[in-house]
N, CA, C and O atoms as a DFTB+ gen file, in Angstrom:
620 C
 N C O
     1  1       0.857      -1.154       0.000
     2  2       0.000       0.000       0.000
     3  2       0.908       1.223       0.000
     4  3       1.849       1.338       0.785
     5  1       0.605       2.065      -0.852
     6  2       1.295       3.482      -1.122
     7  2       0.448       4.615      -0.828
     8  3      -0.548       4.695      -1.548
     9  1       0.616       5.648       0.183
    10  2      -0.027       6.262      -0.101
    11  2       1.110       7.990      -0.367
    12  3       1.893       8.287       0.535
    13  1       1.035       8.664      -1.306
    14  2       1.835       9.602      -1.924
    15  2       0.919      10.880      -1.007
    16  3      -0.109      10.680      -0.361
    17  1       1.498      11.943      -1.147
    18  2       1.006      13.013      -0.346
    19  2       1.738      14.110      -1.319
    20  3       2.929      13.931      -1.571
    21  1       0.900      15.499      -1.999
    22  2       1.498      15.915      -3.002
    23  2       0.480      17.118      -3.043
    24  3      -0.703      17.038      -3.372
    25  1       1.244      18.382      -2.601
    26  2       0.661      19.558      -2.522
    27  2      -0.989      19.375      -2.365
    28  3      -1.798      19.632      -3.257
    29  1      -1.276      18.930      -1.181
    30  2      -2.947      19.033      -0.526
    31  2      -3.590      17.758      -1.233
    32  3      -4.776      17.567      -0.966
    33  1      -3.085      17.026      -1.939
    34  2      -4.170      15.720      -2.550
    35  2      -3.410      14.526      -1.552
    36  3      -2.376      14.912      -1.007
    37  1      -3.812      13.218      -1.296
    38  2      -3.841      12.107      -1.473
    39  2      -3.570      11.612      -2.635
    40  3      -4.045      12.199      -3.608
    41  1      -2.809      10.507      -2.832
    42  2      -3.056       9.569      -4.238
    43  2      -3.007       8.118      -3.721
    44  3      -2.278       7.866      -2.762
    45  1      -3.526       7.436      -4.131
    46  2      -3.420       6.201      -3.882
    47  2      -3.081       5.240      -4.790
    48  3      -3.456       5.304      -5.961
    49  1      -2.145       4.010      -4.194
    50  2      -1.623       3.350      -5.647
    51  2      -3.156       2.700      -6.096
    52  3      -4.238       2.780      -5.514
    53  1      -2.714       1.913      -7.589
    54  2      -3.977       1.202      -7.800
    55  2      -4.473       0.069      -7.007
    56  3      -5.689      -0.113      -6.937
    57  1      -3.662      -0.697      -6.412
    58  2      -3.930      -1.841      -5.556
    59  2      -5.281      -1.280      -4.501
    60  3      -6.488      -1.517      -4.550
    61  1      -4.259      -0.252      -3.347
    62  2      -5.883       0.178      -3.122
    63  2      -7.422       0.640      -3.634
    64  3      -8.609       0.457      -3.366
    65  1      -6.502       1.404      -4.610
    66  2      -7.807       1.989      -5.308
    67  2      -8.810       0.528      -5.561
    68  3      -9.937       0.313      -5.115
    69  1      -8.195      -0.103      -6.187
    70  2      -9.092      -1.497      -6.307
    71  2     -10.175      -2.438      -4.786
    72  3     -11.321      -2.854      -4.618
    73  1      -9.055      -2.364      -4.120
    74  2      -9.521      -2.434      -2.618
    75  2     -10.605      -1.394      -2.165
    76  3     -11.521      -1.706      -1.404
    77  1     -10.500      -0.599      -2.494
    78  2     -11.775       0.421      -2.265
    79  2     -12.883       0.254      -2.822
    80  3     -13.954       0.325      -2.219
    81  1     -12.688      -0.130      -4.750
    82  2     -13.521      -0.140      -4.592
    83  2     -14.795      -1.262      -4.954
    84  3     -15.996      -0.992      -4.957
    85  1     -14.111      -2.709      -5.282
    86  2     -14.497      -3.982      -4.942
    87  2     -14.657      -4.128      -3.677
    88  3     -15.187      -5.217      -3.459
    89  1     -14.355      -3.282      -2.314
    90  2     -14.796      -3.817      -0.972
    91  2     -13.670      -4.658      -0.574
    92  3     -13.257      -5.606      -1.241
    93  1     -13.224      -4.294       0.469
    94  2     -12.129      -4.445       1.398
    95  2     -12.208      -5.796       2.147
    96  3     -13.146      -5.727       2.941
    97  1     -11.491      -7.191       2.216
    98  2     -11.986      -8.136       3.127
    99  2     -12.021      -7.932       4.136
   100  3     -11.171      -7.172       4.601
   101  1     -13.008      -8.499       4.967
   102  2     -13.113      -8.443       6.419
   103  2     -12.184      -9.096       7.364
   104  3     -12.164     -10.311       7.561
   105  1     -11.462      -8.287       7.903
   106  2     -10.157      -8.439       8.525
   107  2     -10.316      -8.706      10.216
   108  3      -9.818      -9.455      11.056
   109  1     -11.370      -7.565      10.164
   110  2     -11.933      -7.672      11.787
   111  2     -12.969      -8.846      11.935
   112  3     -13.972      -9.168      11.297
   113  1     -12.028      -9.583      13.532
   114  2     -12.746     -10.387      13.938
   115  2     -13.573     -10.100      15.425
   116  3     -13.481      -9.420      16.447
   117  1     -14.600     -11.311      14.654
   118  2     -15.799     -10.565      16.398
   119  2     -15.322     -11.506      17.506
   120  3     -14.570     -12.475      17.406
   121  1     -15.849     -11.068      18.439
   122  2     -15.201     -11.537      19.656
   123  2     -17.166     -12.770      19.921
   124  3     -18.308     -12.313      19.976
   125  1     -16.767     -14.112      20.002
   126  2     -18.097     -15.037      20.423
   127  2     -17.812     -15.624      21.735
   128  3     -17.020     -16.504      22.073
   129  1     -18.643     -14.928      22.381
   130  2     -19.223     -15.846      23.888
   131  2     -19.769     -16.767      23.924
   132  3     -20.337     -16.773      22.833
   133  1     -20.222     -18.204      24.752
   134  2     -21.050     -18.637      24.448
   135  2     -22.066     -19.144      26.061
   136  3     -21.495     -18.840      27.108
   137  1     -22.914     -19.580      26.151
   138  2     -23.271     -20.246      27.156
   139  2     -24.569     -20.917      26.715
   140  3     -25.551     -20.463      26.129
   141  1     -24.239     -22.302      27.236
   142  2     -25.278     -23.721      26.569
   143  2     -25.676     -24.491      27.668
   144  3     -24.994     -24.743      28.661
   145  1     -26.569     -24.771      27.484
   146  2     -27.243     -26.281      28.476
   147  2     -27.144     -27.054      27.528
   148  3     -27.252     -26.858      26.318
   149  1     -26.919     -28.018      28.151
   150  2     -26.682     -29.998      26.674
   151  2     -27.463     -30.536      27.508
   152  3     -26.800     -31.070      28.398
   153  1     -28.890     -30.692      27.695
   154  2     -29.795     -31.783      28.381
   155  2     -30.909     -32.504      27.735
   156  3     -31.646     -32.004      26.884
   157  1     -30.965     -33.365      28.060
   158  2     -32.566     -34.267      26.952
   159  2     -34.012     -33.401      27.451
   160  3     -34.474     -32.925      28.487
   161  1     -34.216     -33.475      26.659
   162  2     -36.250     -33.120      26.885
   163  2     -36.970     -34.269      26.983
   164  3     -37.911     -34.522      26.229
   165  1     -36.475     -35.217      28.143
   166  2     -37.414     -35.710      28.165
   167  2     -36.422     -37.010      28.990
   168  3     -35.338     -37.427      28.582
   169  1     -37.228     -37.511      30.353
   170  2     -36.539     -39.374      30.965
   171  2     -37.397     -39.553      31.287
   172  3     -38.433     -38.889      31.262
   173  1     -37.107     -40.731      31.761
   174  2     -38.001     -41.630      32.968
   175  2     -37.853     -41.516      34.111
   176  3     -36.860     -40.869      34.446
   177  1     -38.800     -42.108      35.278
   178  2     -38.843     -41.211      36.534
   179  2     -37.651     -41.944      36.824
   180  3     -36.868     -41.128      37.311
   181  1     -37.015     -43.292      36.760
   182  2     -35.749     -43.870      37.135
   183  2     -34.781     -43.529      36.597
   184  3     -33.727     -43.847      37.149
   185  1     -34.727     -42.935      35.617
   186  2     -33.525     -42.052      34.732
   187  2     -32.978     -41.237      35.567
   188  3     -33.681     -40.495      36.254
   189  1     -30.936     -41.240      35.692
   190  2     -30.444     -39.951      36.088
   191  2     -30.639     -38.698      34.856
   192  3     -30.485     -38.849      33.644
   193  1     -30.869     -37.944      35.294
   194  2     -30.430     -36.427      34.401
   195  2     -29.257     -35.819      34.219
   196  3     -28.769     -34.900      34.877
   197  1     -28.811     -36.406      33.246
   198  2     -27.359     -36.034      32.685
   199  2     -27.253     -34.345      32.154
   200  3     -27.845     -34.046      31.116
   201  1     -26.668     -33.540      32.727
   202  2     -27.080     -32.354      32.266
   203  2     -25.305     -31.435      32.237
   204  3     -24.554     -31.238      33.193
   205  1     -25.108     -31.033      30.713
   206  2     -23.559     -30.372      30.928
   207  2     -24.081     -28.851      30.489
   208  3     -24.943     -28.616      29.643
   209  1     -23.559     -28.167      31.046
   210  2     -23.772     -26.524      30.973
   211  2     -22.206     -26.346      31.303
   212  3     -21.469     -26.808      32.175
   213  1     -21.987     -25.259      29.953
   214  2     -20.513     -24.739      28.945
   215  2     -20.737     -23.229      29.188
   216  3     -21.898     -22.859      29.363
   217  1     -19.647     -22.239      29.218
   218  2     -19.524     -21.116      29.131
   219  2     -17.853     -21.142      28.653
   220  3     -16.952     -21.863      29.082
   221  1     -17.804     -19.908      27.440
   222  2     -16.849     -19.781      26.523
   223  2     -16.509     -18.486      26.085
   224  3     -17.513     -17.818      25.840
   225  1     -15.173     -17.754      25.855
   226  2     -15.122     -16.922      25.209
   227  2     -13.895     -16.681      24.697
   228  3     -13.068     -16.803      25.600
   229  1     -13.271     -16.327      23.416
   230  2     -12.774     -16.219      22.438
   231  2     -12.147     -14.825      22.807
   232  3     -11.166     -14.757      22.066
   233  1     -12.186     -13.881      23.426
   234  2     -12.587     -12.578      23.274
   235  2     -10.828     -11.822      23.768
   236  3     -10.490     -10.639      23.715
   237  1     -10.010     -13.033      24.219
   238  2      -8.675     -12.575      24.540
   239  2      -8.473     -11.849      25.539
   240  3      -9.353     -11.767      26.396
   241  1      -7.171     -11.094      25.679
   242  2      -6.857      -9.916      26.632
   243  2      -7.025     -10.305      28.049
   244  3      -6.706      -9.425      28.848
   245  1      -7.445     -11.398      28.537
   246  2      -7.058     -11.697      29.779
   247  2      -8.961     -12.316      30.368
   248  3      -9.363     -12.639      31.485
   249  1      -9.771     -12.239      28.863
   250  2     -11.307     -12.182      29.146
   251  2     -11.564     -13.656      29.992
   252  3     -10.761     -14.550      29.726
   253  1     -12.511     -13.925      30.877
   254  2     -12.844     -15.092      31.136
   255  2     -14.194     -15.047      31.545
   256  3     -14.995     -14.115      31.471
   257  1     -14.383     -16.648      32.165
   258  2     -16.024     -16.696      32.573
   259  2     -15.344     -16.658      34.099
   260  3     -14.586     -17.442      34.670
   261  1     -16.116     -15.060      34.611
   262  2     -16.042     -14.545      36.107
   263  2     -16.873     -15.661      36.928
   264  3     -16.353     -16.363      37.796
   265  1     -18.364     -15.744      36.507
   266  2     -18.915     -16.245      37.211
   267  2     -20.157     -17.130      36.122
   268  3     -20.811     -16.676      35.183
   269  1     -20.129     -18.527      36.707
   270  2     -21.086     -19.306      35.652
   271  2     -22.314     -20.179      36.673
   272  3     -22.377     -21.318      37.136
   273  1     -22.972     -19.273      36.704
   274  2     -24.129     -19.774      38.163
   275  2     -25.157     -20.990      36.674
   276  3     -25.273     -20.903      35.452
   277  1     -25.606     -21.859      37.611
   278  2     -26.873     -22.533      37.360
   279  2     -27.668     -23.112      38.887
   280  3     -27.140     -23.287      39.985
   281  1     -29.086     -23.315      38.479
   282  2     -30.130     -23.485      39.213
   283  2     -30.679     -24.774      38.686
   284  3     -30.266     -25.380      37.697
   285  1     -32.035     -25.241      39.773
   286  2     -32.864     -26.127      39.673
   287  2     -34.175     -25.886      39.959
   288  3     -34.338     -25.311      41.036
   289  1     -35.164     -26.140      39.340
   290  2     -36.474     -25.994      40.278
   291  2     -37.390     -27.423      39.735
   292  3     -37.512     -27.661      38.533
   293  1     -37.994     -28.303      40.803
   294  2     -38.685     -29.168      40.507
   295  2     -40.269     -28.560      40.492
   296  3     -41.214     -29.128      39.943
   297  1     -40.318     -27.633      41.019
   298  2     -42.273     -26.653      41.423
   299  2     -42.535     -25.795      40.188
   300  3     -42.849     -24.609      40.278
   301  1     -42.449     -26.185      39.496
   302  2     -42.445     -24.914      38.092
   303  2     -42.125     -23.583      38.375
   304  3     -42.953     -22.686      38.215
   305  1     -40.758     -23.339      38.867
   306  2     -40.077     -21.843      38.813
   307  2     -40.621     -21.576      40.278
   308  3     -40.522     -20.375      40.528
   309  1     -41.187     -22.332      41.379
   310  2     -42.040     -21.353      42.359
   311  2     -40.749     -21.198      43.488
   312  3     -40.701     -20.233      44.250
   313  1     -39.654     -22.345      43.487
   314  2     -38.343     -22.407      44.298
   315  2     -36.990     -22.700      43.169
   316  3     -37.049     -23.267      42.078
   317  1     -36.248     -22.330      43.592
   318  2     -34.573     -22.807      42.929
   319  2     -33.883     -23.279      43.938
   320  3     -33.942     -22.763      45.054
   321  1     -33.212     -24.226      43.685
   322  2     -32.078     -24.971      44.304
   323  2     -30.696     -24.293      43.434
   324  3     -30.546     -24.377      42.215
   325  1     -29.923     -23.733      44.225
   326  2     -28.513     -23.835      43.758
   327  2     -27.741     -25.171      42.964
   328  3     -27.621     -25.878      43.964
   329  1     -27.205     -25.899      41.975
   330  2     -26.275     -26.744      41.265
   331  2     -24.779     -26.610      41.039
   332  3     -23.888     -27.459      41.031
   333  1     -24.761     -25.047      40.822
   334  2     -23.450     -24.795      40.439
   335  2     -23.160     -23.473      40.738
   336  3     -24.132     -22.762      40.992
   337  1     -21.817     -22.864      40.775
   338  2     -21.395     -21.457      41.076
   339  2     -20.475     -21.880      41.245
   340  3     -20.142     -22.623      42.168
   341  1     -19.733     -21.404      40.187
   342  2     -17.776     -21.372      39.436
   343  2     -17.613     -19.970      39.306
   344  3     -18.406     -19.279      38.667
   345  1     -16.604     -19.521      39.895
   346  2     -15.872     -18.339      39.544
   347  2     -14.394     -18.188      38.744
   348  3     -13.589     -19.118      38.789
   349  1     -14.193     -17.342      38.243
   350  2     -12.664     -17.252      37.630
   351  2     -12.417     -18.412      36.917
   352  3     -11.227     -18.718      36.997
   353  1     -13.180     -19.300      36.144
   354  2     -12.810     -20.153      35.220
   355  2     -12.018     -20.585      33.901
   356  3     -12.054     -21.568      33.161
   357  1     -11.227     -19.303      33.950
   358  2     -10.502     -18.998      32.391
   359  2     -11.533     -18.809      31.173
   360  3     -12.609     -18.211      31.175
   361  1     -10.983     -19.392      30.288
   362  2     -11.867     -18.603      29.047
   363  2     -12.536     -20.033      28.400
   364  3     -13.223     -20.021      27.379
   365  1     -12.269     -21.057      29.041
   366  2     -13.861     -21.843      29.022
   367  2     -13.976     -22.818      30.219
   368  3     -12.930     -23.033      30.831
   369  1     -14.818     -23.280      30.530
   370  2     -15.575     -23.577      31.533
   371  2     -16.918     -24.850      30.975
   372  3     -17.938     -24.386      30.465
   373  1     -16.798     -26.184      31.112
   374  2     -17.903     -27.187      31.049
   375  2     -18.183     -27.739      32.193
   376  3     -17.419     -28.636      32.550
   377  1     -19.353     -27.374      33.108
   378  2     -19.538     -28.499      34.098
   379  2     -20.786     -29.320      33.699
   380  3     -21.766     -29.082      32.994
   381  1     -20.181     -30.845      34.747
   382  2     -21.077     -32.019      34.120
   383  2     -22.279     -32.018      35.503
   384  3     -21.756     -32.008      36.617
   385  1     -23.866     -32.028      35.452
   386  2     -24.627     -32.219      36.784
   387  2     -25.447     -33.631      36.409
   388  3     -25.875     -33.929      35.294
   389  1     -25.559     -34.479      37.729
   390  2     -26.570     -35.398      37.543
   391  2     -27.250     -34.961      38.128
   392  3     -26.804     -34.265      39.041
   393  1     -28.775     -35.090      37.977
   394  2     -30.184     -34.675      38.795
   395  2     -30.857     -36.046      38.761
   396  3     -30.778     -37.009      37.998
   397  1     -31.597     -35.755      39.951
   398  2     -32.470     -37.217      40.293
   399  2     -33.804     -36.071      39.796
   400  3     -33.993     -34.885      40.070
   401  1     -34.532     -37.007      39.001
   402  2     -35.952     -36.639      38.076
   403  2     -37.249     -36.577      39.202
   404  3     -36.900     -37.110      40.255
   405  1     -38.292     -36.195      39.233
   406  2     -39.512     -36.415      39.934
   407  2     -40.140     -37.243      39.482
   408  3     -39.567     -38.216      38.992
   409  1     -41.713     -37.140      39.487
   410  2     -42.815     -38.151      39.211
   411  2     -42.778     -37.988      37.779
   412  3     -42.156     -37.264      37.002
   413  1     -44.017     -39.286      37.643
   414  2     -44.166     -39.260      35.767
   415  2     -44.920     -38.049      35.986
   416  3     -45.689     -37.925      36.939
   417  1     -44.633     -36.804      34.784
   418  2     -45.435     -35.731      34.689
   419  2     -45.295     -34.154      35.294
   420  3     -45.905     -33.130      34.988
   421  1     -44.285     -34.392      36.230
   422  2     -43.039     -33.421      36.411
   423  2     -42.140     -33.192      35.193
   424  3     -42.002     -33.844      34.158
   425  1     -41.476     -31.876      35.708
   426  2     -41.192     -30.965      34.612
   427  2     -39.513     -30.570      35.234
   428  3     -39.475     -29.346      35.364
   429  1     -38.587     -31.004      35.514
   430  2     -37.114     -30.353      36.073
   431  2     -36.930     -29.077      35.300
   432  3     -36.873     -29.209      34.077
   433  1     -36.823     -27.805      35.822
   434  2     -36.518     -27.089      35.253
   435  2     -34.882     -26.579      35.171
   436  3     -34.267     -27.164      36.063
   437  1     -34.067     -25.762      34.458
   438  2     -32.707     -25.531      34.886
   439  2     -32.450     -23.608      34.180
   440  3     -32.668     -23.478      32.975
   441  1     -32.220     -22.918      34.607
   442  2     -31.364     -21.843      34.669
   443  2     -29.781     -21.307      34.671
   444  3     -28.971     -21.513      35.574
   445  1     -29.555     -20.602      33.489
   446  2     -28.115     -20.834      33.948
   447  2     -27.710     -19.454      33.411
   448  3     -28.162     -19.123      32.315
   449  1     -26.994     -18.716      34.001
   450  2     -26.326     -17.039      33.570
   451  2     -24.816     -17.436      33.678
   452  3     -24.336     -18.291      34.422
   453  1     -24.012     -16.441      32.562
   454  2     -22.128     -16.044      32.737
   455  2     -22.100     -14.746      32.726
   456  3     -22.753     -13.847      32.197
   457  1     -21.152     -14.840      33.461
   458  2     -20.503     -12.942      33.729
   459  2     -19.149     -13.022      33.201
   460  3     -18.158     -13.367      33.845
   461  1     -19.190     -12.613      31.757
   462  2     -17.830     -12.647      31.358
   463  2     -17.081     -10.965      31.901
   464  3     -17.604      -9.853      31.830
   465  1     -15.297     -11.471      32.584
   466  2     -14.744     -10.151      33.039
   467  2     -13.635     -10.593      32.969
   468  3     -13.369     -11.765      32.703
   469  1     -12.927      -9.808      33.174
   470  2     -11.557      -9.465      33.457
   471  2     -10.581      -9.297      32.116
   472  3      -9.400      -9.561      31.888
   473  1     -12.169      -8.462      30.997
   474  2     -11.022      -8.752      29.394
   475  2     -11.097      -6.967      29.304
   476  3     -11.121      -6.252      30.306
   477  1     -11.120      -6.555      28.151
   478  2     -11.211      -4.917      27.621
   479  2     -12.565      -4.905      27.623
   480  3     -12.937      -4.034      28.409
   481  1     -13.387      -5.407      27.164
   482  2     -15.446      -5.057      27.376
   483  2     -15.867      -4.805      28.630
   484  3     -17.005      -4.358      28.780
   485  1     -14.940      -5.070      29.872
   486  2     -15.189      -5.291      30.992
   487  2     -16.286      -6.331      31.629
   488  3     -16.316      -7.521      31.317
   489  1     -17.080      -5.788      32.458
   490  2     -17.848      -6.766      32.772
   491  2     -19.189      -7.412      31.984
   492  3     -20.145      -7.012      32.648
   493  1     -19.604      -8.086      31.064
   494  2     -20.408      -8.013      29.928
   495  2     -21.311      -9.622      30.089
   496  3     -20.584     -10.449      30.639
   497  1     -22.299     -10.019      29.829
   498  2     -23.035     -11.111      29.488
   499  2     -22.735     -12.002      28.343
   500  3     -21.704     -11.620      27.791
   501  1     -23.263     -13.068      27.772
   502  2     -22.996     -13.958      26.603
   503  2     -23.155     -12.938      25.500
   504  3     -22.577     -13.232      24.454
   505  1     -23.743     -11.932      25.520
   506  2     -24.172     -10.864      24.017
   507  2     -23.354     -10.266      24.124
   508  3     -23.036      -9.932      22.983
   509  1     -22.239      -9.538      25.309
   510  2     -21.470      -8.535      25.020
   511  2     -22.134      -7.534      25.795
   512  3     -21.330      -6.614      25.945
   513  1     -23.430      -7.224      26.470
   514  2     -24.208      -6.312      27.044
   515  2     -23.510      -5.840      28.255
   516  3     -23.170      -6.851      28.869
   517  1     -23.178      -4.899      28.817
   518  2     -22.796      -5.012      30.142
   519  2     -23.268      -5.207      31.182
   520  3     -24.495      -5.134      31.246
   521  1     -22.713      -5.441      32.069
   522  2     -23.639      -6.213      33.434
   523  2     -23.352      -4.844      34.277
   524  3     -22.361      -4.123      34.394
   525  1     -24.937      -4.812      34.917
   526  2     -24.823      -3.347      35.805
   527  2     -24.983      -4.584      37.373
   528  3     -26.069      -5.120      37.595
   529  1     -23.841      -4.832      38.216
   530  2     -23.962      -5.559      39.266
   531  2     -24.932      -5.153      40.199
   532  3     -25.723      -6.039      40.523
   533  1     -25.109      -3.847      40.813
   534  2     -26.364      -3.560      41.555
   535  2     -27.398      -3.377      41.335
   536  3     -28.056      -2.850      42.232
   537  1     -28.097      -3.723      40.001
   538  2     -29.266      -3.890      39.484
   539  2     -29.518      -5.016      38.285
   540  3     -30.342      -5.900      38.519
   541  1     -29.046      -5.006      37.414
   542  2     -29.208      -6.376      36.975
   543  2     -28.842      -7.895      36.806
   544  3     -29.334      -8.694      36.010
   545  1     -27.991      -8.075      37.619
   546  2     -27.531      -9.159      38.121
   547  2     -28.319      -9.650      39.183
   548  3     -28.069     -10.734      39.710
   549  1     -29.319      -8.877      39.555
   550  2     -30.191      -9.735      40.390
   551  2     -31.443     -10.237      39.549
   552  3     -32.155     -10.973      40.231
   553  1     -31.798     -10.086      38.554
   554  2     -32.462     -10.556      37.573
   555  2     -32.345     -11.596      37.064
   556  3     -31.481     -11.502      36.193
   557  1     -32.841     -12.801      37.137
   558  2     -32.435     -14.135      35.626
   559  2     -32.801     -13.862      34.272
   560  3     -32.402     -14.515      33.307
   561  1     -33.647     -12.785      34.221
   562  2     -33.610     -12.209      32.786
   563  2     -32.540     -11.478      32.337
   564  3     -32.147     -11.795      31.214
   565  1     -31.809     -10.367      33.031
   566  2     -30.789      -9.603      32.833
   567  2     -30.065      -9.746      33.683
   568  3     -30.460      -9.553      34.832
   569  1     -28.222     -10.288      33.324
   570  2     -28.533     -10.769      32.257
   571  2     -29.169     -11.842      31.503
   572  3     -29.631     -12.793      32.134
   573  1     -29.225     -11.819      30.635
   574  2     -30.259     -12.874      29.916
   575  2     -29.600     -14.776      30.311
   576  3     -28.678     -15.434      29.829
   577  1     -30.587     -15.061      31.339
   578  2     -30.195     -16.823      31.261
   579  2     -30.804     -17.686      30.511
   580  3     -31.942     -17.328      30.210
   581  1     -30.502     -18.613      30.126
   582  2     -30.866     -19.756      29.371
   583  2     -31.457     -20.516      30.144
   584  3     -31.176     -20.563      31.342
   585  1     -32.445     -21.294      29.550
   586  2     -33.415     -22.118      30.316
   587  2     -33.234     -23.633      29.567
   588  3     -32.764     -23.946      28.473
   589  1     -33.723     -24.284      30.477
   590  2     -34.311     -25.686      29.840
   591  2     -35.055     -26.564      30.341
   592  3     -34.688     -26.619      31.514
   593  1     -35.990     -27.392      30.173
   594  2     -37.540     -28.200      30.467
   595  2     -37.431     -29.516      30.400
   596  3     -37.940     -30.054      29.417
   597  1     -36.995     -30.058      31.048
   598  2     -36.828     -32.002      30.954
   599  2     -37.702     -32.391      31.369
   600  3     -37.749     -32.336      32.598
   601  1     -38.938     -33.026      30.626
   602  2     -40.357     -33.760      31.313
   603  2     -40.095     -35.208      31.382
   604  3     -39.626     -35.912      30.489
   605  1     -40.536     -35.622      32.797
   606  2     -40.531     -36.630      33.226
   607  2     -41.723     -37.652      32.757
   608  3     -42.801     -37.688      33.350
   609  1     -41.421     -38.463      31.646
   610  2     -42.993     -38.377      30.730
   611  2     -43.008     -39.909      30.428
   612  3     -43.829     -40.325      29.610
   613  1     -41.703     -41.217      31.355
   614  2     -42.085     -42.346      31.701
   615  2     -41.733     -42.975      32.898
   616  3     -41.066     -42.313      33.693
   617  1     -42.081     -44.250      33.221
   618  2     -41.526     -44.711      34.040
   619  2     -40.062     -45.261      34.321
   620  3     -39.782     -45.737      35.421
């Protein structure tokens, strides 16, 4: 790349010029978070519940998963049981949970939020959003958690 400078103009060699104006490849890369539940929809009431929940990020500079909470509720959302709460996990994080299932016709529910920190975005969610700690971190909506529904639907 040349660029000439010549009494008040710019010139540019042709290489750029071409680069300009066919469109430049995309050089910049995005930074992907991730956070997943891996569980079946669906056991038997004698079935364990094999359940792995992942948090990930790509994002460099020192970024990690701060904090990777998950929950339980067997009452449809009316209580949560604590499962998990990992802090400072580096920049990925898989834990494995077994759950004992309820009756035929029960519903296990699971919840799970990451607080990605300690990169340049600072403190931010799986989207990149930032996390305001004295107000939305007390939310399971904000930041936004992932859910999932395992019906207990044999014997």
């Amino acid at each position: 790349m040349r660029f000439n400078y010549s009494g008040g103009a710019v010139w540019l060699s042709l290489g750029m010029l071409a680069v300009i104006l066919l469109g430049a490849p995309h050089t910049a890369e995005s930074v992907e978070r991730t956070l997943s539940i891996d569980a079946p929809d669906s056991v038997g009431a004698s079935d364990e519940i094999r359940v792995s929940i992942s948090a990930s990020t790509d994002a460099g500079a020192g970024e990690q998963v701060g904090f990777l909470q998950v929950e339980t509720s067997s009452d449809d959302g009316k209580t949560w049981e604590a499962i998990c709460y990992l802090q400072n996990s580096g920049p990925k994080v898989t834990q494995a949970v077994a759950l004992k299932p309820g009756r035929i016709g029960t519903v296990t529910l699971l919840r799970a939020r990451a607080a990605f920190r300690d990169g340049l975005a600072g403190d931010v969610d799986y989207r990149g959003a930032a996390i305001l700690w004295d107000r939305n971190w007390k939310s399971w909506d904000t930041p936004p958690a992932i859910k999932a529904a395992i019906a207990v639907n044999k014997p």
